[in-house]
C-alpha positions as CSV (number, residue, x, y, z in Angstrom):
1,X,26.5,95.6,72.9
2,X,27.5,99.3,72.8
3,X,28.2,99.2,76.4
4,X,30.7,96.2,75.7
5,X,32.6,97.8,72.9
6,X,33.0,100.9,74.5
7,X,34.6,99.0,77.4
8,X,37.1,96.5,75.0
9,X,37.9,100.1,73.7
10,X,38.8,101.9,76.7
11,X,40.9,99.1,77.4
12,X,42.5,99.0,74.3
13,X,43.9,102.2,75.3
14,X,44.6,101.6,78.5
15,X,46.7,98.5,78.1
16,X,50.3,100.1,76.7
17,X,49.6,102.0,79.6
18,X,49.5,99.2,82.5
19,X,51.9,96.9,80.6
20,X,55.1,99.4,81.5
21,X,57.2,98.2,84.0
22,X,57.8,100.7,87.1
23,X,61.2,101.2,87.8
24,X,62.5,98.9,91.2
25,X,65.9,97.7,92.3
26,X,65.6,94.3,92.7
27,X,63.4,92.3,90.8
28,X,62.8,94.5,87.3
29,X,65.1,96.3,84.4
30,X,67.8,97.8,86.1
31,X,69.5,100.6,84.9
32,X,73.3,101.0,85.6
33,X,76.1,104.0,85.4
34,X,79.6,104.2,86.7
35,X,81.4,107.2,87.4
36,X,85.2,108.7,89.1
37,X,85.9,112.0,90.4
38,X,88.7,113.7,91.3
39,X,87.6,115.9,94.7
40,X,89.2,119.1,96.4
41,X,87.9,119.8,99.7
42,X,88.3,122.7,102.3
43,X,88.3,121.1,106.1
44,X,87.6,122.3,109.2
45,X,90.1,120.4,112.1
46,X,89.2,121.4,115.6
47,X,90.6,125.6,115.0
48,X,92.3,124.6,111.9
49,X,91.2,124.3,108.5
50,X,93.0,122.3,105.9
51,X,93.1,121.6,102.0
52,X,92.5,117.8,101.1
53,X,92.6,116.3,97.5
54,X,91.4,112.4,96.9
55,X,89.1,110.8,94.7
56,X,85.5,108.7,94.4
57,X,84.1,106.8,92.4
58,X,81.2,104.4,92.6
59,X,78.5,102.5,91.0
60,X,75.2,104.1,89.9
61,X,71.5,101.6,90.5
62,X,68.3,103.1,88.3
63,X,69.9,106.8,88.6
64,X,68.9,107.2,92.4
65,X,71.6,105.1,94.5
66,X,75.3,104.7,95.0
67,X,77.6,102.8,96.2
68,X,81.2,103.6,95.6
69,X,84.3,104.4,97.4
70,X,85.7,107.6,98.3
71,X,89.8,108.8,99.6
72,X,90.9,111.5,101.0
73,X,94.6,113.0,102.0
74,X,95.5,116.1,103.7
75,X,97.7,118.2,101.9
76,X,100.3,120.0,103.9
77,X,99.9,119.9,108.0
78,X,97.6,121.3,110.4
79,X,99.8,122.8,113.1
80,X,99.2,121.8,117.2
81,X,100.1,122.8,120.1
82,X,103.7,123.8,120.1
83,X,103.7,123.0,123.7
84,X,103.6,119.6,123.7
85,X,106.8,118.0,125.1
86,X,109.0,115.7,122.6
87,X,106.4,116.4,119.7
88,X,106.7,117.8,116.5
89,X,103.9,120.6,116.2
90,X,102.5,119.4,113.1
91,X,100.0,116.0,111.8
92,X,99.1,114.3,108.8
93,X,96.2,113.0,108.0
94,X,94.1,110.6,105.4
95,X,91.0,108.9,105.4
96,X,88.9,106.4,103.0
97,X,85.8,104.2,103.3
98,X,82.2,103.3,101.9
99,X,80.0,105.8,100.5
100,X,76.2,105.5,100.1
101,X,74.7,108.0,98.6
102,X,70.8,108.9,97.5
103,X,70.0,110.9,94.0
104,X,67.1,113.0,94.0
105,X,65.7,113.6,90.0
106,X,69.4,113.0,88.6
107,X,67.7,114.2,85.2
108,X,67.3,117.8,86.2
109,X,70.0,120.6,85.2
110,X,70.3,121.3,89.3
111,X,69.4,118.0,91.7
112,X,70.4,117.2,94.8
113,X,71.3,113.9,96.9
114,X,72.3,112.5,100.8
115,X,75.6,111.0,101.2
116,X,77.7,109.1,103.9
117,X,81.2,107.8,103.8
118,X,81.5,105.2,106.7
119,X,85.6,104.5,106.7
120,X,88.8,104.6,108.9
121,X,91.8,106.9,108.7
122,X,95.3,106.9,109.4
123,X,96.6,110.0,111.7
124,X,100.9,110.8,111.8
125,X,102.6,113.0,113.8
126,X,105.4,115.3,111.3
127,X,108.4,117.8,111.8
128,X,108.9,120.8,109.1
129,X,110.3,118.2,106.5
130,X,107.2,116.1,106.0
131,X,109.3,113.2,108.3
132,X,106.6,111.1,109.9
133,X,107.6,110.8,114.1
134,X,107.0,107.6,114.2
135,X,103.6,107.7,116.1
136,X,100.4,106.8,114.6
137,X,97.2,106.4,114.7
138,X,94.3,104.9,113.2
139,X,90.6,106.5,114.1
140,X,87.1,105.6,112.5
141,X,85.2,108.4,110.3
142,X,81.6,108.7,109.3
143,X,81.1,111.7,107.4
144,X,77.3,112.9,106.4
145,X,76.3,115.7,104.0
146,X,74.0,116.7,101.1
147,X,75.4,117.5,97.4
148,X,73.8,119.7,95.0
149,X,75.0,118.8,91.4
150,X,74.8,120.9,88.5
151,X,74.7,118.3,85.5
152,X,77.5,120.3,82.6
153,X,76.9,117.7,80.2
154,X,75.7,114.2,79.5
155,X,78.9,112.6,80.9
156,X,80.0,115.4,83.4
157,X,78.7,116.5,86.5
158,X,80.1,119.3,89.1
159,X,79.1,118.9,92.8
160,X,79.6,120.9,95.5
161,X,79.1,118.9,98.7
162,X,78.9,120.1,102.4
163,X,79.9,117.6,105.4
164,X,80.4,116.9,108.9
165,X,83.1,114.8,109.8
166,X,82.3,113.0,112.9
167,X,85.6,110.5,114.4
168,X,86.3,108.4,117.0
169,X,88.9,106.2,118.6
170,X,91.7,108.9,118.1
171,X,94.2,108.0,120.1
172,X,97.2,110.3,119.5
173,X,98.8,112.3,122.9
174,X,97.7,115.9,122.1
175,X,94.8,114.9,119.9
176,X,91.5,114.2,120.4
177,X,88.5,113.5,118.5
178,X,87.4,117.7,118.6
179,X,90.7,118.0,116.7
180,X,89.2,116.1,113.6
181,X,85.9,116.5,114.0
182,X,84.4,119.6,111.4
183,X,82.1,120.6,108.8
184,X,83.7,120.3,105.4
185,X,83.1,121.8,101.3
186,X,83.9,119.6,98.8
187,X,84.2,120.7,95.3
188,X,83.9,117.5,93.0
189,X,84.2,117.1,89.2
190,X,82.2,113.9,88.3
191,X,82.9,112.0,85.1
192,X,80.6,108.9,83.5
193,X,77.7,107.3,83.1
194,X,74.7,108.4,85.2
């Protein structure tokens, strides 16, 4: 008998315990955030390396995964080959698409997470006034990288993001795929709810 109510004891105890639910995507409580950031990122093109400003923002699953959307334009030019015959020296270039993203321990004042943006971009030949030639291009993009973020406050997060950019299908006479392809540093200043 003592046996048996030391046992309906221990699982007394125990039963609060086993009752609580594990946190899973499908199938169980979900927890969900949204967020936008504006972005500012310094990219390497081919020998070049150009300023580009855009945005994200995405949707946030039990504080681990997102799925959001992510755009990107250049600002200014990236200078060519001045020897190219009947072509300005100069392009323009923008990109958007999907981005995935994994958050490791989103709680924690620094944390970390692996992101891709899998998208297409458009690619224009300009002159010294910003006047698009006429020529364009459009070239796929999938762009890899890991983020540390340092959470600033309950509803704002700063990242700092390092990339490759990998293209292909650029099609542009005096460009090729090594002219876009290169490592990028994105700073990002993330407002929501994580």
């Amino acid at each position: 008998m003592k046996k048996m109510g030391f046992i309906l004891l221990a699982l007394l105890i125990t039963a609060p315990v086993l009752a609580d639910e594990p946190d899973v995507l499908f199938g169980g409580k979900v927890k969900h955030g949204v967020f936008f950031a504006p972005v500012l990122k310094i990219s390497q093109q081919g020998d070049n390396i150009g300023i580009m400003t855009g945005s994200r923002c995405g949707w946030i699953l039990n504080h681990s995964y997102m799925i959001g959307v992510g755009s990107y334009q250049l600002i200014g030019k990236i200078n060519i080959d001045p020897d190219l015959i009947d072509l300005p020296d100069s392009y323009d270039m923008n990109y958007s698409g999907l981005e995935l993203e994994y958050i490791r321990s989103s709680n924690r004042l620094l944390h970390y997470s692996i992101f891709s943006l899998l998208g297409a971009g458009l690619l224009n030949y300009v002159d010294d006034d910003f006047y698009l030639y006429g020529a364009e291009d459009v070239f796929f993009v999938f762009e890899p990288g890991v983020n540390v973020t340092l959470n600033l406050h309950k509803y704002i997060r700063v990242n700092l993001l390092t990339s490759y950019r990998m293209v292909a299908d650029v099609d542009l006479e005096g460009l090729s795929n090594k002219d876009l392809n290169g490592v990028n540093a994105t700073l990002t200043l993330s407002f929501g709810w994580f």
